[in-house]
C-alpha angles and dihedrals in degrees: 000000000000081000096059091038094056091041087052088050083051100051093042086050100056092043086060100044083050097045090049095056102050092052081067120145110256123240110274116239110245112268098200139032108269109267103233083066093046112117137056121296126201123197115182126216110213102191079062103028087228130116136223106232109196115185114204111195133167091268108012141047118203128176129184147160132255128182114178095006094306142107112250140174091053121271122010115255099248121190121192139163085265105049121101136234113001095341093070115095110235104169120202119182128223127193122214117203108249087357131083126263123282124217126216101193104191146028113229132159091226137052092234098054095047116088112236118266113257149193135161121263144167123245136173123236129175087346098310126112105226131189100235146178107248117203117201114180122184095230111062125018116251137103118235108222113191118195127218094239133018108291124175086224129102105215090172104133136186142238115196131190086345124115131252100237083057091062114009113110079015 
């Protein structure tokens, strides 16, 4: 009788131990752009003599182009957490083992809507060892590098037959 007793309280026990876990609360979405990517970011193109400005702020991504100092092309493309469609941020994070962690910041059907992955790297250019924005898209194969501040360098690399998981967060 105590044997069946105890086998019924542990029974109950584990039901209640099961049922409890699966009522957690689930995993928040991010609510701003991770802050080592946070500035704003040039890369010049050197076949225009333009650059490519992306501003990365806590709640919205824009990216424009300026040629002599000024904005062309019309309004900047701005991405934020309200936004709809392709234009909202959505950030998922991806680690990479002995690299640091890459960023997809939006969810979009096409390549051309979704904005590139990206992670922070060091390059050198012209001798000096710079903190940059590194770009990686599926289609292609180059890697974007933004600088930190206008440069008349195109530090754009690429990689050729090589896998992601080789390059991407180094």
């Amino acid at each position: 009788m105590k044997l069946k007793l105890n086998l019924l309280f542990a029974f109950l026990t584990g039901l209640l131990i099961t049922i409890g876990g699966s009522t957690a609360v689930a995993k928040q979405a991010a609510t701003s752009t991770p802050t080592a990517l946070r500035g704003t970011w040039t890369q010049y193109h050197p076949s225009e003599k333009s650059y490519t400005v992306v501003q990365i702020k806590p709640h919205s991504i824009s990216y424009h182009l300026e040629k002599n100092g000024k904005r062309v092309g019309g309004k900047p493309a701005v991405f934020t957490f309200k936004s709809k469609g392709y234009h909202q941020l959505n950030v998922k994070r991806f680690n990479h083992p002995n690299a640091q962690p890459s960023y997809q910041l939006n969810t979009a059907h096409h390549y051309y809507e979704k904005l590139p992955q990206m992670w922070i790297g060091h390059q050198t250019i012209k001798g000096h060892r710079y903190r940059v924005l590194k770009t990686y898209e599926k289609r292609g194969h180059r890697v974007g590098v933004f600088t930190p501040k206008k440069m008349t360098v195109d530090a754009t690399y690429d990689y050729g037959t090589q896998k992601p998981a080789s390059f991407l967060g180094h």
